[in-house]
FIZA-688645 format. One record per residue: residue in three letters; x, y, z of N, C-alpha, C, O in turn. Coordinates in steps of 0.001 Angstrom, whole numbers, plus 500000, padded with zeros to 6 digits. Last residue first. Example, Ala and Ser with C-alpha at 12.3 -4.5 7.8 and 13.67 -1.06 7.14 Angstrom:
! residues 2
   type      n_u      n_v      n_w     ca_u     ca_v     ca_w      c_u      c_v      c_w      o_u      o_v      o_w
    SER   512850   497750   507080   513670   498940   507140   512900   500030   507870   513409   501138   508039
    ALA   513190   494310   507800   512300   495500   507800   513200   496700   507800   514236   496681   508465
***
This chain:
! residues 114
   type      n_u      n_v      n_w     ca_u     ca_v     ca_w      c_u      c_v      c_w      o_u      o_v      o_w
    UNK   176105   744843   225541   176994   745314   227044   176348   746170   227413   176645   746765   228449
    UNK   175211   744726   223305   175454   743410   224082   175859   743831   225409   175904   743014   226328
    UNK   175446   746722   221630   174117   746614   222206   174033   745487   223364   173093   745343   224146
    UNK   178470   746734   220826   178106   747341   221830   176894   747394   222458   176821   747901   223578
    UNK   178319   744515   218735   178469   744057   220304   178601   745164   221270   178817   744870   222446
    UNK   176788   745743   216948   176349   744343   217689   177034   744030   218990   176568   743492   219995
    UNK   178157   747615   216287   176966   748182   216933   176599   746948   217536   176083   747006   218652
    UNK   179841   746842   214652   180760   747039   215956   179048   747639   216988   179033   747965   218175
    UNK   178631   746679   212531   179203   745334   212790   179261   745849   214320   178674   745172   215163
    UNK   179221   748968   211449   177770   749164   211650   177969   747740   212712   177356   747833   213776
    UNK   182724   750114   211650   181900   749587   210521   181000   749130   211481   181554   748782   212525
    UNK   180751   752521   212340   181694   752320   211464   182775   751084   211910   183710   751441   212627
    UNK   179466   754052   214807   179343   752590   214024   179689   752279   212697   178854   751760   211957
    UNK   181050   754994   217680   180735   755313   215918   180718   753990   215480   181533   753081   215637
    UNK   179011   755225   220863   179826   754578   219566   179939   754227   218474   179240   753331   218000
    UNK   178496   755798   223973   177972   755784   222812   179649   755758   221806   180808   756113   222020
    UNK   176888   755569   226993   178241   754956   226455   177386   755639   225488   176223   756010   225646
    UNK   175096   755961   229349   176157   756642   229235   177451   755962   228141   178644   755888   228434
    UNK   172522   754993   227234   172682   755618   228152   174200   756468   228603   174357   757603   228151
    UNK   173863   755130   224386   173121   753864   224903   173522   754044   226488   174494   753491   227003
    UNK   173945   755760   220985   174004   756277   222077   173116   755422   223010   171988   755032   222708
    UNK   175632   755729   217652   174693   754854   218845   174844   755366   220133   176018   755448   220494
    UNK   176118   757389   214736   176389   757213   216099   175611   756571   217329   174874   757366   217911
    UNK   176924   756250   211431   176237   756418   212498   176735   756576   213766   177769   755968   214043
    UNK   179441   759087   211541   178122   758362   211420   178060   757039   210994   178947   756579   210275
    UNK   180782   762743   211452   180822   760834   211126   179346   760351   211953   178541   760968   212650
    UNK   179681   765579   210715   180022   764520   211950   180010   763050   211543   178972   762411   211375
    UNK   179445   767236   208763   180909   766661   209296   180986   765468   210244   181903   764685   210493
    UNK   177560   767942   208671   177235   766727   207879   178808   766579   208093   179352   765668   207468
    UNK   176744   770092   210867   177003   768573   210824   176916   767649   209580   176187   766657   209588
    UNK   177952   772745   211164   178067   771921   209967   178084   770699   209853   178874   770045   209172
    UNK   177203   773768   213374   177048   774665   212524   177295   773904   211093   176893   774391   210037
    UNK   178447   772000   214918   177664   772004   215293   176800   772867   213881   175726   772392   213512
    UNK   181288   772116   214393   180356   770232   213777   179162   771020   214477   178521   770018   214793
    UNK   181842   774733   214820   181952   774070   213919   181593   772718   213607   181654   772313   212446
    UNK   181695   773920   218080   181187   775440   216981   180818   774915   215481   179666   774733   215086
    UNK   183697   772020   218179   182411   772547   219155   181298   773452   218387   180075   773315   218375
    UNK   185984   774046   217409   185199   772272   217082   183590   771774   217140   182735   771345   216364
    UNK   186602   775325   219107   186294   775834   217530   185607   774541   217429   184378   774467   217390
    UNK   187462   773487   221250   185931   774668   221208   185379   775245   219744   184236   775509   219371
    UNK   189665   772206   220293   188692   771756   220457   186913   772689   221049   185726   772369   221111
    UNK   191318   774529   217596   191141   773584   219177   190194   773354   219259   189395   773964   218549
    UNK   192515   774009   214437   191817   773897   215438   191248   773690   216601   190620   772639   216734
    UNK   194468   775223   212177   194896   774529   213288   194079   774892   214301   194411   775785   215080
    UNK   193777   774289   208706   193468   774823   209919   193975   774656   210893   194232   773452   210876
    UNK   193595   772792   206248   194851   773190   206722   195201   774195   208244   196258   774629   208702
    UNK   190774   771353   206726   191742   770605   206604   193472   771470   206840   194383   770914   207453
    UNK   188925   773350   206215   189355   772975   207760   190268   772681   207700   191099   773302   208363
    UNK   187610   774166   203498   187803   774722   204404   188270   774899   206005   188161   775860   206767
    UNK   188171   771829   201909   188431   773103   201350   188716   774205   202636   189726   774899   202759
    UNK   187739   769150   203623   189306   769832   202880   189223   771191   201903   190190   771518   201216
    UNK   185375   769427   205022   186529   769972   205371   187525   770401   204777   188164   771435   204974
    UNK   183961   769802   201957   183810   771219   203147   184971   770844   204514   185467   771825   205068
    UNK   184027   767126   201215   184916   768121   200794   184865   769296   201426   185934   769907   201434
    UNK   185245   764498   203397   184162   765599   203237   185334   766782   202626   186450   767185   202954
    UNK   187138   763488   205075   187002   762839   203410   185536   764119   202730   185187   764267   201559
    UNK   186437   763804   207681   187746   764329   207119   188173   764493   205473   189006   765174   204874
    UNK   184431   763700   209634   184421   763363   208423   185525   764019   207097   185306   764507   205988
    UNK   185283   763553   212915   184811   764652   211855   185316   763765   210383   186444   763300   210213
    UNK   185678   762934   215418   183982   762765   214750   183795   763176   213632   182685   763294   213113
    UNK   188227   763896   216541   188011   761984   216046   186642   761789   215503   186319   760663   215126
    UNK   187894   766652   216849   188118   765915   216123   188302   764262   215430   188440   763770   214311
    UNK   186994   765856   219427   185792   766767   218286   186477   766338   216989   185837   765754   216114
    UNK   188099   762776   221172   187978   764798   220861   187239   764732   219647   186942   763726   219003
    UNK   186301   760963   223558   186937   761315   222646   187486   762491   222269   187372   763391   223101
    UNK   184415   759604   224683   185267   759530   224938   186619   759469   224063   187501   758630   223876
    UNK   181116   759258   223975   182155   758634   223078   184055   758851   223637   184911   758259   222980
    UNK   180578   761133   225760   180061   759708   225826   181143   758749   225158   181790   757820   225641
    UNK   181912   763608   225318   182692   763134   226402   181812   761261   226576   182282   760370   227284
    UNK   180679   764658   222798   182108   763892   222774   182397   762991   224182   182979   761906   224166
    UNK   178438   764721   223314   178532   763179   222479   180163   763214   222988   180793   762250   223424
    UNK   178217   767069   224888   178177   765721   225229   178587   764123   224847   178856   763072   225428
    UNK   179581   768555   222707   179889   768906   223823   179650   767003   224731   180479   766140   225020
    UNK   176961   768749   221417   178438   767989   220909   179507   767860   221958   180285   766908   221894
    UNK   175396   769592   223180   175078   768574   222377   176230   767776   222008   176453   766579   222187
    UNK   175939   772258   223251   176420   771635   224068   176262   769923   223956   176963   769146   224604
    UNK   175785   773103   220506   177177   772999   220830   177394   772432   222285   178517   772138   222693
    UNK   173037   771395   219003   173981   772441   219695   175607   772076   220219   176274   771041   220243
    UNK   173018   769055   215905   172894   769437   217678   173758   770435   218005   174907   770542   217575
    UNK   170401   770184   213882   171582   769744   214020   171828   770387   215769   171376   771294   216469
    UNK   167864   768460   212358   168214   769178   213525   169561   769035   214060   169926   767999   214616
    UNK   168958   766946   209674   167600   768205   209617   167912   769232   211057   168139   770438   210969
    UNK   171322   765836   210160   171228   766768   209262   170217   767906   209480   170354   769129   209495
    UNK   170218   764322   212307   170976   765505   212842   171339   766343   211583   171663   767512   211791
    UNK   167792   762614   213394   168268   763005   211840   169072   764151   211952   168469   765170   211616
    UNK   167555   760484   215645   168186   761571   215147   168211   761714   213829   168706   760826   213134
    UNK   165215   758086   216463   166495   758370   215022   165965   759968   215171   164879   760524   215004
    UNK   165382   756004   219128   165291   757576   218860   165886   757833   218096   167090   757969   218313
    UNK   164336   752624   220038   165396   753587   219090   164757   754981   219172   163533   755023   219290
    UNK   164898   749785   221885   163787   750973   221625   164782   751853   221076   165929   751891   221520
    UNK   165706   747265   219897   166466   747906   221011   164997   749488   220730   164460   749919   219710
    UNK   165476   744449   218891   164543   744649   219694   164628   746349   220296   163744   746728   221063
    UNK   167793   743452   216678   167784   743361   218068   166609   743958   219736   166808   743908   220950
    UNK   166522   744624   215025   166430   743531   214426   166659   743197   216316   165756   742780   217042
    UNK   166987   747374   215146   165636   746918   214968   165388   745695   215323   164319   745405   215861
    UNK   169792   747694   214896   168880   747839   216367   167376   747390   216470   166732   747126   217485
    UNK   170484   746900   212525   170817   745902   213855   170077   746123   214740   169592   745240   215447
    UNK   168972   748683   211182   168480   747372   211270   168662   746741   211944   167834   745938   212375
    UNK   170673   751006   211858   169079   751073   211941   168558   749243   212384   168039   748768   213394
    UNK   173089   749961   210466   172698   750176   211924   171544   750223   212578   171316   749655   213646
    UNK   172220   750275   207648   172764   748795   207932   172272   749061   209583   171256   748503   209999
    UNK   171851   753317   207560   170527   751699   207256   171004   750994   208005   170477   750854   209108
    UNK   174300   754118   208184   173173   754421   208956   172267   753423   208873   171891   752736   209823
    UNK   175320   753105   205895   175804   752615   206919   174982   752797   208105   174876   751917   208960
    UNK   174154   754370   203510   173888   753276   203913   174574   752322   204994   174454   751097   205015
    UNK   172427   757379   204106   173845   756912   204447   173642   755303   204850   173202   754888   205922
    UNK   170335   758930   203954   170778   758867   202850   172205   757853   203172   172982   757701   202230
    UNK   169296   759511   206619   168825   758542   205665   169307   758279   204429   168750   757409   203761
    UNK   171443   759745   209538   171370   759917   207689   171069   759286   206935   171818   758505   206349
    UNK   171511   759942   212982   171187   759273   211721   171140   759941   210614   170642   761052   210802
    UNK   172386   758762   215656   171995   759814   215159   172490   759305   213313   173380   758647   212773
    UNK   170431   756936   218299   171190   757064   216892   170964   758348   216073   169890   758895   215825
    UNK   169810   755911   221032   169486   757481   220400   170711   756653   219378   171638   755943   219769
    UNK   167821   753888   223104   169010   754207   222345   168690   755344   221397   167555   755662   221043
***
């Protein structure tokens, strides 16, 4: 399992632990320090089965100064959480072809189950 992770983010902890606690072999992303390319994002989205925008940390003040009145398609997107991930919501669990925002961290228990 790949989590992409923020040690500073105690929702990230809480997740960390389920997977620990559940045995699960882990790869912590720290995507602040290495942030993922654009094909990277590119991927998470289509795991998570989603758009660029359902990942983005909307409550972040770098969106609402600078995105929030924007009208963005999904390649700008692409570009942009890649060039500024501390947009990307979090934690994210990645678990061969599935992966899923662990918000709230709870919902990581029963996706490790399947």
């Amino acid at each position: 399992m790949i989590i992409y992770y923020n040690p500073d983010c105690s929702k990230c902890k809480q997740a960390l632990e389920f997977l620990e606690e559940s045995n699960c072999e882990i790869e912590i992303r720290e995507y602040l320090k290495i942030p993922p390319n654009v094909q990277e994002i590119k991927d998470l989205i289509k795991l998570l089965n989603c758009r660029p925008i359902d990942i983005v940390r909307k409550g972040e003040l770098l969106f609402v100064e600078k995105f929030a009145d924007k009208n963005i398609n999904d390649e700008e997107w692409y570009r942009i959480l890649s060039n500024h991930p501390l947009l990307i919501e979090r934690p994210i669990v990645i678990h061969g072809t599935k992966a899923i925002i662990g918000r709230p961290p709870q919902l990581i228990i029963d996706f490790i189950k399947t």
